[in-house]
C-alpha positions as CSV (number, residue, x, y, z in Angstrom):
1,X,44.7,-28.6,17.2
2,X,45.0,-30.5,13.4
3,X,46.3,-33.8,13.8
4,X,49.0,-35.1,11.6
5,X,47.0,-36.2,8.7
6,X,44.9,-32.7,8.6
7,X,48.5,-31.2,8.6
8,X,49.6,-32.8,5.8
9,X,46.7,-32.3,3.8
10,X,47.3,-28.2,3.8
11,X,50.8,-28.8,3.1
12,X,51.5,-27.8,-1.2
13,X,53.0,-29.9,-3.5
14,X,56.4,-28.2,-3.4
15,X,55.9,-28.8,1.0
16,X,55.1,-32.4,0.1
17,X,58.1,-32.6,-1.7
18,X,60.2,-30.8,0.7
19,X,59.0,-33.0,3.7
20,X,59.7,-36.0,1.3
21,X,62.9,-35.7,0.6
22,X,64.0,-34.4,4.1
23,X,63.5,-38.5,4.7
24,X,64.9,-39.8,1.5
25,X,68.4,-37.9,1.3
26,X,71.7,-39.5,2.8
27,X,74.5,-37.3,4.0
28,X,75.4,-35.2,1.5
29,X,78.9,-34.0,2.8
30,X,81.1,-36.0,0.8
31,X,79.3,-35.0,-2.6
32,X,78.7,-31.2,-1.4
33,X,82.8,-31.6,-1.0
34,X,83.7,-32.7,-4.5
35,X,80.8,-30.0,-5.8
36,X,82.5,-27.4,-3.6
37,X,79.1,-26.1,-3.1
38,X,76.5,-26.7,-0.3
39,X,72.8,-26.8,-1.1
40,X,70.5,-24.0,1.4
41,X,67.9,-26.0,0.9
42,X,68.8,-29.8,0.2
43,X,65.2,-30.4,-1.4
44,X,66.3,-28.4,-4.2
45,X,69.4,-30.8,-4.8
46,X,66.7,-34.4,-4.3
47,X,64.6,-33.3,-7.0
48,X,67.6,-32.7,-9.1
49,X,68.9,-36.1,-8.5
50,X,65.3,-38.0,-9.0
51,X,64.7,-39.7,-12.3
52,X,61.3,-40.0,-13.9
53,X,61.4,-43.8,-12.7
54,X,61.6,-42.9,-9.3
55,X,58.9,-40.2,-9.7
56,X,56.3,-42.4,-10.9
57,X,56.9,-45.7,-8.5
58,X,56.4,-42.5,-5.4
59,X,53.3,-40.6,-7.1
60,X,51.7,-41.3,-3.5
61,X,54.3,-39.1,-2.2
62,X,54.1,-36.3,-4.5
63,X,57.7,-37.2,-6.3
64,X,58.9,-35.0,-8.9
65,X,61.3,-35.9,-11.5
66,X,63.9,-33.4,-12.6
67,X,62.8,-33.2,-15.7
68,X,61.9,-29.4,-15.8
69,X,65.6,-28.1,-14.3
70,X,67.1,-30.7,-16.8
71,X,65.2,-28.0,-19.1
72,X,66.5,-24.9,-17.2
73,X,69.9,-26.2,-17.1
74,X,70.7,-27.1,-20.6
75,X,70.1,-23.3,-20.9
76,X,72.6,-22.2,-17.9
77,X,74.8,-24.7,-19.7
78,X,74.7,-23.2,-23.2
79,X,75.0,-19.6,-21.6
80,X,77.7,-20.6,-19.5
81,X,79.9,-22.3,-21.8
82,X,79.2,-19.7,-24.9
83,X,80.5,-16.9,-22.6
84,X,83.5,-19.0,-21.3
85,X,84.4,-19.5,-25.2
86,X,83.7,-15.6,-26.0
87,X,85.9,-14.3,-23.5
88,X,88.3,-17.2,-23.2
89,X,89.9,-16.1,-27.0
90,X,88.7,-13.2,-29.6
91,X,90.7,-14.9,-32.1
92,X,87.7,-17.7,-31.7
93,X,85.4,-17.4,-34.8
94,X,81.4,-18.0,-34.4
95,X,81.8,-21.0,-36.6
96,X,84.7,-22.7,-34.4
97,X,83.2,-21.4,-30.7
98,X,79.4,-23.3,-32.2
99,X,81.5,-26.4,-33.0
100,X,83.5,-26.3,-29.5
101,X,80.1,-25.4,-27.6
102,X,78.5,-28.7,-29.4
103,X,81.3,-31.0,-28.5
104,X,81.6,-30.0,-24.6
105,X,77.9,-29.8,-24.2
106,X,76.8,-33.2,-26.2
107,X,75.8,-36.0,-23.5
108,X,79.4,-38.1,-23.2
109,X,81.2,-34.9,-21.9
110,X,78.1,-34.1,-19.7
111,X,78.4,-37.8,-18.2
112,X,82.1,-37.9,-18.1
113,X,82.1,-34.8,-15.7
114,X,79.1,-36.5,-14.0
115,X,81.3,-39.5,-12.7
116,X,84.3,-36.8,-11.9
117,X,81.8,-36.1,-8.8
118,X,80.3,-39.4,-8.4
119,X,76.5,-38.3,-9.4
120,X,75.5,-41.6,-10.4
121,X,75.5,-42.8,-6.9
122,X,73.4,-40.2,-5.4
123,X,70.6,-40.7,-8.2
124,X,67.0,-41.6,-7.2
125,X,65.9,-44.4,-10.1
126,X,63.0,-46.3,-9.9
127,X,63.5,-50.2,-9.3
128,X,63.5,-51.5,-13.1
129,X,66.1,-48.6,-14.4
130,X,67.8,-49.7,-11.5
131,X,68.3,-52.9,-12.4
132,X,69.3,-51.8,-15.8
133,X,72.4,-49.9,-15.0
134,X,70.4,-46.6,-14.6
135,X,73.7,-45.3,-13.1
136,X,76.2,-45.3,-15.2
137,X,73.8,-44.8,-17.9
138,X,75.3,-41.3,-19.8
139,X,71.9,-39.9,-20.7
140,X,70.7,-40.1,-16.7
141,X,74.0,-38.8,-15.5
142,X,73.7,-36.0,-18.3
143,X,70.5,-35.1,-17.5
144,X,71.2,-34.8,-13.8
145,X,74.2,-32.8,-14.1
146,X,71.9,-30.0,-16.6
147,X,69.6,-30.3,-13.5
148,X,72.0,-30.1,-10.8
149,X,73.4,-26.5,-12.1
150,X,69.7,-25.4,-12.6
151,X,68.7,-26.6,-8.7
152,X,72.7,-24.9,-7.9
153,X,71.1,-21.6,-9.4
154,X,67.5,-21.8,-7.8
155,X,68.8,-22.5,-4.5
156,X,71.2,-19.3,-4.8
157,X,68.3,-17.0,-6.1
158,X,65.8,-18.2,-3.2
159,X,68.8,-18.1,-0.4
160,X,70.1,-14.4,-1.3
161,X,67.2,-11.7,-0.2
162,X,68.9,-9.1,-1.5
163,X,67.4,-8.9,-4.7
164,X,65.2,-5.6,-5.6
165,X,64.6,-6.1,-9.1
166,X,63.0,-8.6,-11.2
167,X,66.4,-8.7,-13.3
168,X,68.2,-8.8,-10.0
169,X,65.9,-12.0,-9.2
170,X,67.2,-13.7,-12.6
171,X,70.7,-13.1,-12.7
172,X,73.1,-15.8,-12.9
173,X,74.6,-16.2,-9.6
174,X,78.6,-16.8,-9.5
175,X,78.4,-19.8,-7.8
176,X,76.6,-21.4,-10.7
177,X,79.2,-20.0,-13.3
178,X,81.9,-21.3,-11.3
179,X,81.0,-25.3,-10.4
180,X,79.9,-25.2,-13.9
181,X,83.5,-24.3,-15.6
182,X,85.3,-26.3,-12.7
183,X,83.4,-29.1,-13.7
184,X,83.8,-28.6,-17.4
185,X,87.1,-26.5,-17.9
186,X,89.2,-29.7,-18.3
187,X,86.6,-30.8,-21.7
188,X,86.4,-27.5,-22.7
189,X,90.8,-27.2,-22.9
190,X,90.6,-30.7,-24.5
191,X,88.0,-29.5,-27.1
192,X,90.1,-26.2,-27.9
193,X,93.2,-28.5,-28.1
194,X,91.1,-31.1,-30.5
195,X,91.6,-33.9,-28.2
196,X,88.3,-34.5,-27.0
197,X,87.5,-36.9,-29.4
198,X,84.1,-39.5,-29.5
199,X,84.3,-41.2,-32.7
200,X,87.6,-43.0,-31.5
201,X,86.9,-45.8,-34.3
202,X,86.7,-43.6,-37.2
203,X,89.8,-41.9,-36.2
204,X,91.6,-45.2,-35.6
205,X,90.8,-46.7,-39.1
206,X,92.0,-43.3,-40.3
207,X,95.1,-43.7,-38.7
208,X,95.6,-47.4,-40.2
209,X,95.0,-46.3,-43.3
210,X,97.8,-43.8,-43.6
211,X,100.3,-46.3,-42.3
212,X,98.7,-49.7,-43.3
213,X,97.5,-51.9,-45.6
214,X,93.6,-52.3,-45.9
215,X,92.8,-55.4,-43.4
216,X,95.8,-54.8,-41.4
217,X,93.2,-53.5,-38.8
218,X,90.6,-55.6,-37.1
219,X,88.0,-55.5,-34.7
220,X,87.0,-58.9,-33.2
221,X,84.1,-59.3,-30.6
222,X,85.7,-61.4,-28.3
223,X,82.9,-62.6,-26.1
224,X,79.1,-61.5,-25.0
225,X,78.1,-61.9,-21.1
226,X,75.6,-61.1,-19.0
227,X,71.5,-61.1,-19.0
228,X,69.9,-59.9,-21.8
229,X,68.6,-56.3,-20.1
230,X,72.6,-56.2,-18.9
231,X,75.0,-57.4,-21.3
232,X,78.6,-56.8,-21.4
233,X,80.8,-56.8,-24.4
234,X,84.5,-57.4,-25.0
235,X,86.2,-56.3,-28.3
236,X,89.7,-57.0,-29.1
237,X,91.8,-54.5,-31.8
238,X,93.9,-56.1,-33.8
239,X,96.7,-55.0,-35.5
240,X,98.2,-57.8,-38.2
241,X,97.0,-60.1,-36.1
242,X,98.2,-58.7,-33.1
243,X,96.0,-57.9,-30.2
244,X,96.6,-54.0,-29.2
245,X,93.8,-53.4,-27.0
246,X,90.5,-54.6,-25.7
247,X,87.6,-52.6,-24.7
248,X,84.3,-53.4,-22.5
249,X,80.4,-51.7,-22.8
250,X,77.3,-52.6,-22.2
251,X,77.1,-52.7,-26.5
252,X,79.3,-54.2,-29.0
253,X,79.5,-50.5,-30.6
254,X,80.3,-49.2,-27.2
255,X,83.4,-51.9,-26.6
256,X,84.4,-50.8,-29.8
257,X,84.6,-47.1,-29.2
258,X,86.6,-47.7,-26.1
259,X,89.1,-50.7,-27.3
260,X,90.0,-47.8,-30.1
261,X,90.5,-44.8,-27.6
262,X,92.9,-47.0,-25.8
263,X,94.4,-48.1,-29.2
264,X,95.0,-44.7,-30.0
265,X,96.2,-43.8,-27.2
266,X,98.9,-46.7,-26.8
267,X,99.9,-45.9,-30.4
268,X,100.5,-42.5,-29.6
């Protein structure tokens, strides 16, 4: 009878995943609840959750980053969302559903329904983009979510036998359609109703300028803390003099975006 080690070594690089992340995952029920989905095979789910960083501190166990259904998953995405707009209105011209479909897809909406389920705190990051605030960081939580509705769909295709057909095989299962416009219906309504807006600080020094004199609005950087690989910002608006809001990032650019959004939305 092989021993353990013999074992392991016919094992494949997918089973060496597999048997990997049957030790690394915590209970998932709490996530699978806000996801309203359960994963058939929870490996599918850990490699959608692990970051390069952690791939390459665990090459000795075969760790795969989730790079390739971050790839497959900006595709469900785009599909997704371009049929959701189609259907949703046929007064909708190509023009307008292009410029909708690029605002709800870009990486700030993808990140913002990312922390609606808490993503960031089931990702697998390697020590140093740990340290660097690899969790709230909107380009990891973007990426994951892109790779969590490609692992959704691969997990849906492996678990239904049914299939007889190649095109069978590669249809979109419902499941995947339907986490992905729960998790994005709420962006897509607030793109369609021209409120999901990025660019807060243009749009605020728009707004002054309509109703104020030039230098009536002012943004002043009100302190810097923090190491250097970690620092926080804190921006003040001003308003004739008159503090309005304040806003914090992890960049002065950032605090700035977010002490406008709460500007404009105090001002409302």
């Amino acid at each position: 009878m092989d021993n353990l080690e013999e074992q392991y070594k016919k094992l494949s690089e997918a089973e060496l995943f597999k048997a990997y992340a049957s030790f690394l995952r915590p209970s998932y029920a709490e996530f699978y609840k806000k996801l309203g989905y359960e994963f058939h095979d929870p490996s599918n789910l850990v490699l959608a959750l692990t970051h390069s960083s952690f791939a390459y501190e665990h090459l000795e166990h075969r760790a795969v980053d989730n790079e390739r259904l971050e790839y497959l998953g900006d595709a469900i995405l785009e599909f997704i969302i371009s049929t959701f707009l189609f259907h949703h209105n046929d007064q909708i011209q190509e023009g307008e559903m292009t410029a909708l479909r690029s605002v709800v897809v870009r990486e700030e909406t993808l990140a913002l329904a990312a922390e609606d389920i808490n993503l960031g705190a089931y990702l697998l990051l390697g020590h140093g983009e740990e340290l660097n605030g690899g969790r709230e960081n909107p380009s990891n939580l973007a990426n994951a979510l892109e790779a969590l509705l490609a692992a959704i769909y691969i997990d849906c295709t492996e678990a239904d036998n049914s299939h007889e057909t190649e095109a069978e095989f590669f249809a979109l299962p419902p499941e995947v359609y339907s986490i992905c416009i729960k998790l994005l219906k709420p962006y897509l309504l607030q793109a369609m109703a021209g409120t999901l807006i990025y660019d807060y600080k243009s749009r605020l020094i728009e707004w002054s300028q309509e109703k104020y004199e030039q230098g009536d609005l002012q943004f002043k950087l009100l302190s810097q803390n923090g190491p250097a690989h970690c620092p926080e910002f804190t921006v003040a608006v001003l308003l004739k003099d008159k503090t309005i809001s304040t806003g914090v990032g992890r960049s002065k650019k950032e605090a700035e975006q977010r002490a406008a959004k709460t500007a404009l939305e105090a001002l409302r």
